[in-house]
N, C-alpha and C positions, 0 to 999 in steps of 0.2 A: 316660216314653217313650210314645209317643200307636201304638195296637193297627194304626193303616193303616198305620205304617212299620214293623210286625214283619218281614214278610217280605221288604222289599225287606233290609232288615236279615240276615236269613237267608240270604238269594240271595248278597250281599258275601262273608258270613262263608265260604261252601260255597267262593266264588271261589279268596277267599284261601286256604283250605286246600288246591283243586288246585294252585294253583302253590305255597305252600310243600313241597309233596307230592314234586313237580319237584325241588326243590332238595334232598332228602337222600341222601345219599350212602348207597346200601343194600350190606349186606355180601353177598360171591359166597357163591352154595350152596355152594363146601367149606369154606368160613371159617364157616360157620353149622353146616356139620356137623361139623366141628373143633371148637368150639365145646359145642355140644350134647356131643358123645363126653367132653369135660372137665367140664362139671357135671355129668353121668351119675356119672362115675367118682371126683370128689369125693364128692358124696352117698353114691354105695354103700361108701366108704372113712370116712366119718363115720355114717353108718350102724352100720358093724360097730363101730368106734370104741365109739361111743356103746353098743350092745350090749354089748359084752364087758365094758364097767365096770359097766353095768345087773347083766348075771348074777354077778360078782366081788364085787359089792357084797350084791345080796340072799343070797347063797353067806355069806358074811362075816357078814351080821345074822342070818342062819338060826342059823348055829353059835355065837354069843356069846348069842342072845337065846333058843334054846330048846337 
């Protein structure tokens, strides 16, 4: 690629990204906060999950192993 067509190159690319930009369909702010409130509340439910085997487990190796 010869360095004088870099930019016009660039200027296309920026184009084409406005108008594919146009074209996506973006979710409404309650569906994103809907959304949002579900990974939150998965995470903090795997979270505790993931905790309570952590403490069950070292509770378990504490008393076998000393």
């Amino acid at each position: 690629m010869q360095i004088t067509k870099f930019p016009k190159k660039i200027i296309t690319f920026l184009k084409e990204v406005k108008i594919e930009m146009g074209k996506v369909n973006w979710p409404a702010k309650r569906e994103v906060f809907k959304n949002t409130l579900i990974v939150l509340g998965v995470s903090l439910a795997l979270a505790i999950f993931l905790g309570g085997l952590d403490f069950l487990f070292t509770n378990l190796l504490n008393k076998l192993i000393l």
